[in-house]
VEXSENU-13629 format. One record per residue (C-alpha): residue in one letter; chain; x, y, z. Coordinates in Angstrom, 1 decimal, always signed. Example, Ala and Ser with C-alpha at 12.3 -4.5 7.8 and 13.67 -1.06 7.14 Angstrom:
REM VEXSENU-13629
(node 'a', 'A', (+12.3, -4.5, +7.8))
(node 's', 'A', (+13.7, -1.1, +7.1))
//
This chain:
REM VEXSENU-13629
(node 'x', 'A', (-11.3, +17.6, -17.0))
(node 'x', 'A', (-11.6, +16.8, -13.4))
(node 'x', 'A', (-8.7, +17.8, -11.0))
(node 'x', 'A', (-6.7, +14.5, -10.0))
(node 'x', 'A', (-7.4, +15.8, -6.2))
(node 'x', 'A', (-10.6, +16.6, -6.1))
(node 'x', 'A', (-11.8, +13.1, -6.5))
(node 'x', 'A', (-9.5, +11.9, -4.2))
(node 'x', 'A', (-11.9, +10.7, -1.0))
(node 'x', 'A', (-10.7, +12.2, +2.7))
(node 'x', 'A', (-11.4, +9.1, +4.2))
(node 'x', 'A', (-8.5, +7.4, +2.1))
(node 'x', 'A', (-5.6, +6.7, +5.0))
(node 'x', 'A', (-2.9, +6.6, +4.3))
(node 'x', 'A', (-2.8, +9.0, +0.7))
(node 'x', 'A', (-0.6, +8.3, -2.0))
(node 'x', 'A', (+0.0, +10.2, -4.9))
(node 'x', 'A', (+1.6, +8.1, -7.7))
(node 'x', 'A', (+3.4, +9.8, -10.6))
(node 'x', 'A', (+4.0, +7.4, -13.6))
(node 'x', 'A', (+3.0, +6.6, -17.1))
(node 'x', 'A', (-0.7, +6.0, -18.5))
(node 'x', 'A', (+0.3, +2.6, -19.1))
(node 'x', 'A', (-0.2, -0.9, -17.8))
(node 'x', 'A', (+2.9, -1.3, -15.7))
(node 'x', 'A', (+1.8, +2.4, -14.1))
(node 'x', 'A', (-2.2, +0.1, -13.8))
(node 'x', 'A', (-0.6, -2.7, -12.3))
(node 'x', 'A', (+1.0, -0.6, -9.4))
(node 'x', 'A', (-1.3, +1.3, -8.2))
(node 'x', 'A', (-3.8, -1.8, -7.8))
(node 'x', 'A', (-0.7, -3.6, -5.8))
(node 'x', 'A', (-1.1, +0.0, -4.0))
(node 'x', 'A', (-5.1, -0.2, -3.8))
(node 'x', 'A', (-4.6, -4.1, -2.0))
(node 'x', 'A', (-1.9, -2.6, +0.3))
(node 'x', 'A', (-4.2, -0.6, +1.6))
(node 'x', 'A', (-3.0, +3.3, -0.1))
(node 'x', 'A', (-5.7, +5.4, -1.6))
(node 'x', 'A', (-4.4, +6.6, -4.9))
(node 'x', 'A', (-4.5, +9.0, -7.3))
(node 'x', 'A', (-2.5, +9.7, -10.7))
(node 'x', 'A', (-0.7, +12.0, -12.4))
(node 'x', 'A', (+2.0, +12.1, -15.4))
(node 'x', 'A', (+5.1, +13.9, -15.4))
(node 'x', 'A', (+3.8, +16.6, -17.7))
(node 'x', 'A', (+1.0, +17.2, -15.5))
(node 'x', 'A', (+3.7, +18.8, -12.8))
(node 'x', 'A', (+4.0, +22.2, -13.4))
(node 'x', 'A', (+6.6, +23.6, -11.1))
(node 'x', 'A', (+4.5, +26.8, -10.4))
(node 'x', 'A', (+1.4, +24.8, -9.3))
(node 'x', 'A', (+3.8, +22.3, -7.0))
(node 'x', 'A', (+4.6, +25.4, -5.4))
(node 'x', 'A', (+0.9, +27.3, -5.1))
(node 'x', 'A', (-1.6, +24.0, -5.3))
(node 'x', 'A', (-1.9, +23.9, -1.4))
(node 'x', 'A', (-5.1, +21.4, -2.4))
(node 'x', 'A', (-2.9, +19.4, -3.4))
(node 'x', 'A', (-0.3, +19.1, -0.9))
(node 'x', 'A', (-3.1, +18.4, +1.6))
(node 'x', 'A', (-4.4, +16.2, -0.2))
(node 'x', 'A', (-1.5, +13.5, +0.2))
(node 'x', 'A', (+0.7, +11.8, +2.7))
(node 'x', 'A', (+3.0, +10.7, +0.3))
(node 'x', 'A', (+4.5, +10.7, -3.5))
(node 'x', 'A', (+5.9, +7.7, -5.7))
(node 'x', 'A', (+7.5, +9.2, -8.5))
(node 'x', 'A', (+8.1, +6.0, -11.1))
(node 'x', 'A', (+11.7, +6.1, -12.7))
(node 'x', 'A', (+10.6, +7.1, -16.3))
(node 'x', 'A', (+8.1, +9.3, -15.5))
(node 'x', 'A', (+11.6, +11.4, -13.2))
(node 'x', 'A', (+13.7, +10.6, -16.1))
(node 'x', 'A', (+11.9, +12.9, -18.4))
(node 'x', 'A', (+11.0, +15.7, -15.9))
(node 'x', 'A', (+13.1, +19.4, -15.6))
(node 'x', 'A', (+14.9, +18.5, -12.4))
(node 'x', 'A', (+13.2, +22.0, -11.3))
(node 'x', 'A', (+9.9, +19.8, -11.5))
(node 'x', 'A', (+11.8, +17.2, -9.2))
(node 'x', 'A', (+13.0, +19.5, -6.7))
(node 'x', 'A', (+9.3, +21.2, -6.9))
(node 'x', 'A', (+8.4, +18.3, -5.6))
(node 'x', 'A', (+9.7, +19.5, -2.2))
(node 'x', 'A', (+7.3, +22.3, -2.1))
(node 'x', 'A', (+4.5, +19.6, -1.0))
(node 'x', 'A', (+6.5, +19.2, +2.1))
(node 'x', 'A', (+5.5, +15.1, +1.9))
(node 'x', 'A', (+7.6, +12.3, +1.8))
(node 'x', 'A', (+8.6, +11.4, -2.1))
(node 'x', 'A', (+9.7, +8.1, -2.8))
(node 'x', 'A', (+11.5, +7.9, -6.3))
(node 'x', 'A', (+11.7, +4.2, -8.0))
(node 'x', 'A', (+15.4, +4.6, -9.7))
(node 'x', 'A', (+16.9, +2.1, -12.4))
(node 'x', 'A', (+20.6, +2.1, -13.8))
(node 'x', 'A', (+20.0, +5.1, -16.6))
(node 'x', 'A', (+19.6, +7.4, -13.8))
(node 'x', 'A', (+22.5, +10.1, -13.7))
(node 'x', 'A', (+24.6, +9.7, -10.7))
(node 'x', 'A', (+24.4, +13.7, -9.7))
(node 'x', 'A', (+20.3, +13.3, -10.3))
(node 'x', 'A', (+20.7, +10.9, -7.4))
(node 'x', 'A', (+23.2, +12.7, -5.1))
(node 'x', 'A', (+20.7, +15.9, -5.4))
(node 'x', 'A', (+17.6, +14.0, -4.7))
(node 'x', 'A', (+19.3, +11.8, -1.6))
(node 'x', 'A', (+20.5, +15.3, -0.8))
(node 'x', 'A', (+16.9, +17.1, -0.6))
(node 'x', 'A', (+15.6, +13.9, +1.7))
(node 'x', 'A', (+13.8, +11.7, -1.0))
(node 'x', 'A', (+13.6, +8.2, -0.8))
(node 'x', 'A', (+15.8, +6.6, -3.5))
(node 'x', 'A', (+14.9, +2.7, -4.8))
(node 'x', 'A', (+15.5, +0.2, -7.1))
(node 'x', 'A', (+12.4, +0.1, -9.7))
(node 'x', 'A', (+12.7, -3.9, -9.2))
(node 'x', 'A', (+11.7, -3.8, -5.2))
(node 'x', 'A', (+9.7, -6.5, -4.6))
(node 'x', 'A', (+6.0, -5.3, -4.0))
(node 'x', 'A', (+5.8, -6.5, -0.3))
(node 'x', 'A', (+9.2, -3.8, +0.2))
(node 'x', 'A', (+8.2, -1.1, -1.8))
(node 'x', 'A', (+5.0, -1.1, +0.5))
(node 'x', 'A', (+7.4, -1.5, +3.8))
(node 'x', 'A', (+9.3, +1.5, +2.5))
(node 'x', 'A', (+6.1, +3.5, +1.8))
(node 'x', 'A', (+4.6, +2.6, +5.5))
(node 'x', 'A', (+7.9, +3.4, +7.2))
(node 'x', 'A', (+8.1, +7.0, +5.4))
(node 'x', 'A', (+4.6, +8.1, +6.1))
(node 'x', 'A', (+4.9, +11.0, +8.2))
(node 'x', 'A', (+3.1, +11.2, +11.7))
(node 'x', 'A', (+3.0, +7.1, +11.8))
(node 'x', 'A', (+1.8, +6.3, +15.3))
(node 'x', 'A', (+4.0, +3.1, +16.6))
(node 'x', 'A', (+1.4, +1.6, +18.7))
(node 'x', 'A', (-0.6, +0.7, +16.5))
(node 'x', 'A', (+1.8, -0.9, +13.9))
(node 'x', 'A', (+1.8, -4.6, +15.5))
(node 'x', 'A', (-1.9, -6.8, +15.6))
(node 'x', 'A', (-1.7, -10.4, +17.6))
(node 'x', 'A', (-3.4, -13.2, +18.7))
(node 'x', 'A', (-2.2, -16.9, +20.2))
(node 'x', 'A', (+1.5, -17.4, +18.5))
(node 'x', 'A', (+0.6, -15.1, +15.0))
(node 'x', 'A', (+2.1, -11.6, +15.0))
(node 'x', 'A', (+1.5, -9.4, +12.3))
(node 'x', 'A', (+3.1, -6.3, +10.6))
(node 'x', 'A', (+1.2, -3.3, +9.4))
(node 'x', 'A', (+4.1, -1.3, +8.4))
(node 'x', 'A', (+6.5, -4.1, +6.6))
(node 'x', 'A', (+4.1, -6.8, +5.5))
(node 'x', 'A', (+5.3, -9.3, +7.7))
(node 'x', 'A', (+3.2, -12.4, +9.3))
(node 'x', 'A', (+5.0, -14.8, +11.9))
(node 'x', 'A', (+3.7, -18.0, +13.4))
(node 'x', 'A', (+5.6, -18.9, +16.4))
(node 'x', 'A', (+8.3, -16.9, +15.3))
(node 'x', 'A', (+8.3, -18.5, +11.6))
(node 'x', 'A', (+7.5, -16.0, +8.7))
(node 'x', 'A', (+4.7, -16.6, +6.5))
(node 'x', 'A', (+4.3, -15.3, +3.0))
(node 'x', 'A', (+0.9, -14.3, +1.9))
(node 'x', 'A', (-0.8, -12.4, -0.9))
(node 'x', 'A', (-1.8, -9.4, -0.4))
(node 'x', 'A', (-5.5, -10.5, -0.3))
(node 'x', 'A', (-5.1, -12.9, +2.6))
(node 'x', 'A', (-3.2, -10.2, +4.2))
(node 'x', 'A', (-5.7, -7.8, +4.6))
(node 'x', 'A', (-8.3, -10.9, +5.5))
(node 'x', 'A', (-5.8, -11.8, +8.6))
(node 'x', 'A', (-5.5, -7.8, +9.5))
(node 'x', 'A', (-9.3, -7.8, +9.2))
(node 'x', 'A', (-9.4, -11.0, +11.9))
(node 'x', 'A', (-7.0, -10.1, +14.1))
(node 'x', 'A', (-8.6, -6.6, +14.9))
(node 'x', 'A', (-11.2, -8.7, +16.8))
(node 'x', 'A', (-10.1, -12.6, +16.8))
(node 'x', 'A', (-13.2, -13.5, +18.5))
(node 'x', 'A', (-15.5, -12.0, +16.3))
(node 'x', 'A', (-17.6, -14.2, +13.3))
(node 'x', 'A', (-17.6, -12.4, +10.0))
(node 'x', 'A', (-19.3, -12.1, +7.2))
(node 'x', 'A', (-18.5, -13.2, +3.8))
(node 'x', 'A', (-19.6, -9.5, +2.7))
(node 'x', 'A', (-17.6, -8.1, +5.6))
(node 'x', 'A', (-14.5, -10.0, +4.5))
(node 'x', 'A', (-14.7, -9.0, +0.8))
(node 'x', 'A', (-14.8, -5.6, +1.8))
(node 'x', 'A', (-11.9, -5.7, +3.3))
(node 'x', 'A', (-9.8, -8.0, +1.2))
(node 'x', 'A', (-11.3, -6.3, -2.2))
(node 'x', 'A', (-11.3, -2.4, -1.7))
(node 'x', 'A', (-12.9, -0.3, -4.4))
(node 'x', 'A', (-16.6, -1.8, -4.3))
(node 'x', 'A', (-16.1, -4.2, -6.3))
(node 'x', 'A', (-18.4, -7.4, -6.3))
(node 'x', 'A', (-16.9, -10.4, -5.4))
(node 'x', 'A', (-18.3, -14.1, -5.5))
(node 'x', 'A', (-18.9, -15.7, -2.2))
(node 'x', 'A', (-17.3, -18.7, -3.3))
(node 'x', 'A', (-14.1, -16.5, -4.5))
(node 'x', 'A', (-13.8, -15.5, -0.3))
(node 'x', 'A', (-14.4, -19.0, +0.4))
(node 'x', 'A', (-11.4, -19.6, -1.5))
(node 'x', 'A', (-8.9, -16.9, +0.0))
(node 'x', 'A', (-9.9, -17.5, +3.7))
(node 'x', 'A', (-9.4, -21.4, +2.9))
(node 'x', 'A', (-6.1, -20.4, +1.2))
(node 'x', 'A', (-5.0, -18.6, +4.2))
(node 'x', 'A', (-6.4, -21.0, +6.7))
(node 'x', 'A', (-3.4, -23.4, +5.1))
(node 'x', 'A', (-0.6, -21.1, +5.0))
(node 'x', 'A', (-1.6, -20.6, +9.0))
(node 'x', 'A', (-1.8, -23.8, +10.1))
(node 'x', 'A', (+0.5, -25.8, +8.1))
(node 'x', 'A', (+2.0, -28.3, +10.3))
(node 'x', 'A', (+0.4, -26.5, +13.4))
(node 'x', 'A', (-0.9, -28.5, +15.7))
(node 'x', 'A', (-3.8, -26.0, +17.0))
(node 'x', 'A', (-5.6, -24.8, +13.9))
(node 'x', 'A', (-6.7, -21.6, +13.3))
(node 'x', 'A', (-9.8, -20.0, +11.3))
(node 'x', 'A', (-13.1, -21.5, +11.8))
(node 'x', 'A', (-16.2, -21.8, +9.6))
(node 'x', 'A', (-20.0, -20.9, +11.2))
(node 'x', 'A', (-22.2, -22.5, +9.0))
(node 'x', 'A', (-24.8, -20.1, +7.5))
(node 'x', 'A', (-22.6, -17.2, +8.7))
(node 'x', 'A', (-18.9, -16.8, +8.0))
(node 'x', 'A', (-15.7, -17.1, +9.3))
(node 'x', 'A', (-13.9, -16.5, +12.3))
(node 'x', 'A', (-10.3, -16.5, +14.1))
(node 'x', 'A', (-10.4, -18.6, +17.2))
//
């Protein structure tokens, strides 16, 4: 059986490696992950030996970050949690209510990140951003006209208004606002709104960027998102 980190790609940014259950719950989160942007790999609790948290330095290279589910911690030695350490990365831990209170005050202790198991997708992916170690600042914020958005918390504004979007229509307006000006492809825009390869019907992007173009510019009076006929789609 393959090692979980060897067939994690280098050119994933940023790396996340996600400890949880083989079950649909685990599925579901690491495709919310996938849309946010993470590369991902997977592991289960009983694939953490202490001793190779401490020697696997592929591993710890590997990834920028660890999300440790709440059941998969809950049955884990706490020498496997505090192992954790040994990768020198960030670790997140998703808690819920069974979680002994000196668990918590040991973990909090040794720097992890402690939340509820309920966050909300769009903050569990804030948190994530704003632990990543070595995040560069500058680059956190994209613009154009009155539209601001938020790499690291998720975050859209309109003239200072919030808009909520799906994760898909996210990435589309991150794609758009690296270069407003530029016309894009209906390929070009499912690879960035779909990550993994994955085919995806033109009339399926027609459908998110038309979706987005009416969170934008409802009520606006200068509409954003236009369609080139035979071409794509672009900002101005």
């Amino acid at each position: 059986m393959p090692d979980p980190a060897s067939s994690f790609s280098r050119a994933a940014s940023p790396r996340l490696l996600y400890i949880g259950a083989a079950d649909e719950r685990a599925a579901l989160r690491r495709y919310i992950l996938e849309m946010a942007g993470f590369g991902v790999i997977t592991m289960t609790a009983a694939q953490l030996r202490p001793d190779r948290l401490r020697s696997d330095r592929q591993l710890a290279e590997a990834v920028d970050i660890v999300l440790l589910d709440g059941p998969a911690a809950m049955v884990m030695q706490r020498d496997r949690l505090q192992a954790l350490l040994a990768l020198q990365q960030p670790v997140v831990v998703l808690t819920d209510a069974a979680w002994p209170a000196e668990d918590r005050r040991i973990l909090q202790a040794r720097g992890f990140v402690l939340l509820p198991r309920m966050t909300p997708p769009a903050d569990l992916i804030a948190a994530l951003r704003t632990n990543l170690p070595g995040r560069d600042r500058a680059g956190e914020r994209l613009g154009f006209a009155d539209i601001e958005l938020d790499l690291v918390s998720c975050r859209v504004f309109r003239a200072g208004d919030e808009i909520h979007l799906g994760p898909i229509e996210f990435r589309l307006l991150s794609l758009f606002l690296h270069d407003p000006h530029r016309v894009f492809s209906r390929q070009q825009l499912a690879a960035a709104g779909w990550p993994g390869n994955i085919y995806v019907r033109p009339r399926t992007v027609d459908a998110h960027v038309a979706h987005l173009r009416r969170r934008l510019n409802a009520g606006r009076p200068a509409p954003l998102i236009r369609t080139v006929r035979g071409i794509g789609y672009a900002f101005s």
